[in-house]
C-alpha positions, 0 to 999 in steps of 0.5 A, spaced: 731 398 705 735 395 711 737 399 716 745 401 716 746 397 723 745 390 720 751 386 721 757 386 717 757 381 711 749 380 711 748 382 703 753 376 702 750 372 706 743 373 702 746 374 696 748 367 696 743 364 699 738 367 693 742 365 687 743 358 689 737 357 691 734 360 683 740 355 681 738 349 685 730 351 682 734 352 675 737 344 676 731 342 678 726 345 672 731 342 668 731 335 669 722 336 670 721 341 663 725 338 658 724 330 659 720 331 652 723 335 648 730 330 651 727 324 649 725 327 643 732 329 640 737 324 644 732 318 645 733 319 654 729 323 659 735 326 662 740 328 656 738 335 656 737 335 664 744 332 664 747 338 659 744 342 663 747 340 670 754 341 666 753 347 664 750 350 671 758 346 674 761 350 669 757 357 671 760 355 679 767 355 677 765 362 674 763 365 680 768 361 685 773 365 679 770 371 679 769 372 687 777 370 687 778 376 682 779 383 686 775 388 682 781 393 681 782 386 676 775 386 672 775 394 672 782 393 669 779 387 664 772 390 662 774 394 655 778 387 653 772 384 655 768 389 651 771 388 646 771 380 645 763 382 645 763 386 640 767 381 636 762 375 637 757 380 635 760 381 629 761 373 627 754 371 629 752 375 624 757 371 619 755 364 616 757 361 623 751 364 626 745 359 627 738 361 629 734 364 624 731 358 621 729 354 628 726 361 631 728 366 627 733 370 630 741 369 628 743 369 636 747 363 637 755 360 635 755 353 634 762 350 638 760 343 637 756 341 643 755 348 646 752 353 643 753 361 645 749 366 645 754 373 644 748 378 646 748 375 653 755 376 654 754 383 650 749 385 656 755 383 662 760 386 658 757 393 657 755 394 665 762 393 667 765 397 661 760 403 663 762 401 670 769 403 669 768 409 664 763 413 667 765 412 675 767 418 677 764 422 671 760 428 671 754 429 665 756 434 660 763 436 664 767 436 657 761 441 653 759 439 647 761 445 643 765 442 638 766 434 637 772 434 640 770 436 646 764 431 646 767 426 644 772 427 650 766 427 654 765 419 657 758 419 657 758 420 649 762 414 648 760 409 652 753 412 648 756 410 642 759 404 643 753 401 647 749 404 640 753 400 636 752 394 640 745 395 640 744 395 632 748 389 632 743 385 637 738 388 632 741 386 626 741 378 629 732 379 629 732 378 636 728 384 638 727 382 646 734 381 647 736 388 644 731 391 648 733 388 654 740 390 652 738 397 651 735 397 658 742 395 662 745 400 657 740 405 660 740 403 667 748 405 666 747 411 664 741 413 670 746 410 676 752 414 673 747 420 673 745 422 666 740 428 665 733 425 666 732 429 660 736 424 655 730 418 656 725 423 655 728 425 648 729 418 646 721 415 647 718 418 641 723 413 638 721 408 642 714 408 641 715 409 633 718 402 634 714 399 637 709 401 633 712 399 627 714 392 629 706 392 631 704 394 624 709 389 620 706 384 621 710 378 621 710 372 628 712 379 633 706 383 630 702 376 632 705 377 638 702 384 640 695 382 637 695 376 642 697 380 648 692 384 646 687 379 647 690 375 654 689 382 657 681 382 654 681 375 657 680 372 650 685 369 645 682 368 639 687 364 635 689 358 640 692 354 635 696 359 632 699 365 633 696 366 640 697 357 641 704 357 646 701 364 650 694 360 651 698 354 653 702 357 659 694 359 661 692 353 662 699 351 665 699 356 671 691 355 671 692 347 673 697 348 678 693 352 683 695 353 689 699 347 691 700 344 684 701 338 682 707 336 684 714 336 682 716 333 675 707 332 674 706 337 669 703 334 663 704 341 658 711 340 658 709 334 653 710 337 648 703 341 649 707 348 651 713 349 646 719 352 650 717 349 656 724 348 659 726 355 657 721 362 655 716 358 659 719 355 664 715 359 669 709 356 667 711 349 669 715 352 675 706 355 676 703 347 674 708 343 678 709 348 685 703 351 684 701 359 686 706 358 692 711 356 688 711 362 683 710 367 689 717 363 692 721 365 685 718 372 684 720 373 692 727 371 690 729 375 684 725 381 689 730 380 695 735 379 689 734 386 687 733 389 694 740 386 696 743 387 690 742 395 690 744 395 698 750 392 697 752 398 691 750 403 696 755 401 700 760 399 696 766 401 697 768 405 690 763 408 684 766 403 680 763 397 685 757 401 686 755 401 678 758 395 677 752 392 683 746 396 681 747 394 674 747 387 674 742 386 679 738 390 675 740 386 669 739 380 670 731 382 675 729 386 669 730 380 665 726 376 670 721 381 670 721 381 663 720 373 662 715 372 668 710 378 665 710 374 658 708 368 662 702 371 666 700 376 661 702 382 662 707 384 657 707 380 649 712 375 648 720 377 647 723 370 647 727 372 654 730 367 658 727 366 666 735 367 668 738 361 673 732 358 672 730 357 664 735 352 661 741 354 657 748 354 655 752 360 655 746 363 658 746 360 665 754 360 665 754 367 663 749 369 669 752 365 675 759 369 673 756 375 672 753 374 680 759 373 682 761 379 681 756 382 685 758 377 691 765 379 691 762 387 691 759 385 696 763 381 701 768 387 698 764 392 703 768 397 709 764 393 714 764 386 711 773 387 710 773 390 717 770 384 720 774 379 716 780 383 719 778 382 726 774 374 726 777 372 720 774 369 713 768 367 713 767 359 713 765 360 705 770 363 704 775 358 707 772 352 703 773 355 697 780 358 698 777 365 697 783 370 699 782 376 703 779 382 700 784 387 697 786 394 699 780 400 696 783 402 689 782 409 691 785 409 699 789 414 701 795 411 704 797 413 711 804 416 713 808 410 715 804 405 714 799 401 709 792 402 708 788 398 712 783 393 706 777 398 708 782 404 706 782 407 713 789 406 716 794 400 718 791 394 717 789 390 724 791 383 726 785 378 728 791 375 733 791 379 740 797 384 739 802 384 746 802 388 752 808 394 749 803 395 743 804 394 736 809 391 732 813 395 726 815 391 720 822 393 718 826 389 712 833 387 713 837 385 708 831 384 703 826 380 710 821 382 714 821 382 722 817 384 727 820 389 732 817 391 738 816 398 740 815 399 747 808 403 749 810 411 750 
């Protein structure tokens, strides 16, 4: 971990730099990767790449939105916010749900030219709600002697909605996305400081179903038989079950060191199914080579050193919990997609975020990073750099006002709290030589009054 004596505003700065630099990777793959499967559906190479840049647009209005809204507002908002998940989670599993055909889980919404995935809303929903219900809670300080006592306890009902969520996810036949849901709900629950004990209760049920889901047979029975293989070094059905696994081999294995070039890659037509999405981080092997998979890998592993700082830092637990869960939301997820490509997990069906191409999906994550760079820029040292040099010149671009005040700031006597929560706010204008100024209002208008130095 960086030491306490960086400059203030470096866990915004490298925030930024690391998210868009994933997006622009994203962007890129995107025109590369799906130029078969576009000219396929739409007649032109570029009709999906050109969807996708529209979306990954819609996603940076997201983030520039969620870097103007103070966090005192998102922590107002998360139970709505909440609860409209859980509503999308209820109607995907309604006739207006689509998927269960095409790959076997009823996971999208069709509206028309966009399609939205509601488990992926659902896994930013449930960190900001357990964010805001679980900050400054203590695990078991309401007892569990009677239900209504547990009931009252704030980690029994986040639980529980997280629980009901997660049958939701799983009734939609997605199983990756559930697993990856239940490991936001748990990274939650571990940051807001449960009892170790609670996980070591839950992993007998983890392992029946694991076990059961290997022993049903089916394609995810299929899938477990081919990790199995790749992690002997032979898959012995290549042209069925263990087909797209054994074609992100040969996609990784044809890029080498250096790969074959930007837009090279000859999987993506039509040899390695998904290419522009579960496996996009084949062709990212086959195109840029070993290098250009070690920058990706570097990228999301920077995004989580910073992203777990920045929440050790933050001003309030909310801030705190809320930056240590959708960094590790959204890391755990890459984490999940890049070791199904190369082997050392069986195949979920997860997204590469900011890079695989998706609608709601993208649009969600770069929101979501957002948040975690407003948090950021929401640091004690960061607000009291802004106070004496300014905003930075990102900020000033993009109309970002200055942070607000701590949500949890004690208030001076006869003054306001400064935005760090320490005092009186400090002007980045010099003050006068008979000291500073003191705001009185006459007839409903502010003027400033000297006061003579004693």
């Amino acid at each position: 971990m960086l030491s306490n004596d960086s400059p203030p505003g470096l866990d915004y700065v490298v925030l930024r730099i690391v998210i868009f630099s994933l997006i622009g990777i994203g962007v890129l793959m995107a025109f590369s990767a799906s130029m078969a499967t576009s000219q396929a559906e739409s007649g032109t190479f570029w009709g999906e790449a050109i969807r996708q840049v529209v979306m990954v647009a819609f996603g940076l209005v997201m983030f520039w939105l969620a870097l103007r809204t103070p966090p005192r507002v998102i922590r107002k908002y998360s139970g709505a916010f909440l609860l409209l998940s859980i509503v999308l989670l209820i109607v995907v599993l309604t006739p207006l749900g689509t998927g269960r055909d095409s790959v076997g889980s009823q996971s999208w919404i069709d509206l028309g030219p966009v399609s939205i995935q509601p488990s992926e809303i659902a896994r930013i929903a449930i960190a900001l709600y357990g964010a805001a219900v679980l900050a400054g809670q203590r695990f078991g300080m309401h007892g569990f002697q009677t239900f209504q006592r547990c009931w009252r306890d704030a980690f029994v009902r986040y639980s529980a909605v997280a629980t009901l969520m997660l049958v939701l996810i799983v009734a939609q036949g997605d199983m990756g996305m559930a697993a990856s849901f239940a490991i936001v709900a748990g990274f939650t629950l571990f940051f807001a400081g449960i009892n170790s004990k609670v996980f070591l209760i839950l992993v007998p049920f983890v392992l029946a179903g694991v076990i059961w889901v290997f022993s049903s047979g089916g394609f995810r029975s299929a899938r477990f038989h081919t990790f199995f293989d790749a992690l002997t070094g032979h898959i012995a059905d290549t042209q069925e079950d263990g087909y797209q696994t054994y074609q992100g081999f040969l996609s990784l294995a044809d890029g080498g060191v250096a790969g074959v070039g930007l837009g090279q890659s000859r999987a993506k037509w039509s040899y390695l199914p998904e290419a522009r999405n579960d496996f996009v981080f084949a062709i990212v092997g086959e195109e840029l080579g070993l290098w250009g998979g070690l920058l990706v890998i570097v990228l999301f592993a920077a995004l989580l050193l910073f992203g777990i700082r920045t929440a050790m830092r933050a001003q309030t637990q909310f801030q705190a919990l809320a930056a240590a869960t959708l960094t590790t939301a959204v890391v755990s997820q890459a984490f999940f997609n890049i070791s199904y490509v190369i082997g050392l997990l069986p195949v979920t069906g997860i997204q590469l975020p900011m890079i695989s191409a998706g609608g709601s999906a993208a649009v969600v994550t770069i929101g979501a990073m957002g948040i975690l760079c407003n948090i950021a820029r929401h640091e004690p040292e960061q607000v009291s750099a802004m106070q004496n040099y300014g905003r930075p010149l990102f900020d000033r671009l993009l109309w970002i006002p200055e942070p607000e005040p701590i949500e949890d700031a004690p208030r001076p006597k006869g003054g306001r709290r400064r935005a760090d929560g320490t005092g009186r706010p400090r002007s980045s204008r010099p003050q006068p030589e008979f000291g500073p100024a003191v705001t009185q209002r006459r007839s409903g208008h502010p003027h400033s009054v000297p006061t003579p130095r004693r």
